[in-house]
VMD Tcl script that draws the C-alpha trace (Angstrom):
set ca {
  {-24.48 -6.20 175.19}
  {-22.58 -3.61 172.78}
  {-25.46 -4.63 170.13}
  {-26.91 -0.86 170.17}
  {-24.22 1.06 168.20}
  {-24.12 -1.34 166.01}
  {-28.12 -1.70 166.04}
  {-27.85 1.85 165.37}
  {-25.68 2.27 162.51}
  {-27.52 -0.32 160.20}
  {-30.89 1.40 160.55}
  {-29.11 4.63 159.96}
  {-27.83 2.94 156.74}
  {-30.95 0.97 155.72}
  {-33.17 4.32 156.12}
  {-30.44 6.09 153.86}
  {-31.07 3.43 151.03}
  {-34.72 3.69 151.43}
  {-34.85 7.05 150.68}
  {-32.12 7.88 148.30}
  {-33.65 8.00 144.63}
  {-30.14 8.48 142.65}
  {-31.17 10.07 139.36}
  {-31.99 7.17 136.61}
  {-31.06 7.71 133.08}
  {-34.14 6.67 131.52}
  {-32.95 6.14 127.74}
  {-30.54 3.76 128.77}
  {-33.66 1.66 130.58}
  {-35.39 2.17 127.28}
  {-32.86 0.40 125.60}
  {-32.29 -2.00 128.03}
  {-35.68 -2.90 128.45}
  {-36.46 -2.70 124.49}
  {-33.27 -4.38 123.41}
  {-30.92 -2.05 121.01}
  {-30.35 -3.03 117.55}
  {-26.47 -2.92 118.39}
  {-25.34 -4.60 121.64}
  {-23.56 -2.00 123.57}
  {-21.00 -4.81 125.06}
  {-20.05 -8.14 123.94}
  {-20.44 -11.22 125.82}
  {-17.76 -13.66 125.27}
  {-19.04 -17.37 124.32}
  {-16.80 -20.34 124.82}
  {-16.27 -23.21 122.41}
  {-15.68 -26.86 123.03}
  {-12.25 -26.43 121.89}
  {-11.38 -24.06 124.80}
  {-11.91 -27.09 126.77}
  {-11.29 -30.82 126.34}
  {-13.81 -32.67 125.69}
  {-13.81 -35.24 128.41}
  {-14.19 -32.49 130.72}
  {-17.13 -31.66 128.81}
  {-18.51 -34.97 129.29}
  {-17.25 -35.17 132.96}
  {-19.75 -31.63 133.88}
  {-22.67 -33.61 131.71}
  {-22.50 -36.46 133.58}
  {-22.17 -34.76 137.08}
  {-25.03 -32.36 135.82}
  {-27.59 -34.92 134.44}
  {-26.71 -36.94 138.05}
  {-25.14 -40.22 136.17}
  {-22.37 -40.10 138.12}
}
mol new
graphics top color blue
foreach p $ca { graphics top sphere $p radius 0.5 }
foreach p [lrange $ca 0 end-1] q [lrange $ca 1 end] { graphics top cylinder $p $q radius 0.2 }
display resetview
């Protein structure tokens, strides 16, 4: 019992995202689907020296399954 408010509300909010078409800027898809020339953000690698190496070896072991 109670579930028909509830119910209610989610099909009010699933029919809501159904229909709503926000407006798309279609240049940046271009670009994103294209790939730029110049990255527009910068991903951030890590190094083995960030971490020691025997945890390294500790996830490659645990990974590969030779526990």
């Amino acid at each position: 019992m109670g579930r028909g408010r509830a119910k209610a509300k989610q099909t009010k909010v699933a029919r809501e995202l159904k229909y709503f078409s926000p407006d798309t800027d279609l240049s940046a898809l271009e670009r994103e689907l294209h790939g730029s020339s110049t990255p527009t953000t910068q991903t951030r690698t890590t190094s083995g020296s960030e971490y020691g190496a025997d945890e390294d070896d500790d996830y490659d072991k645990w990974a590969s399954g030779r526990r």
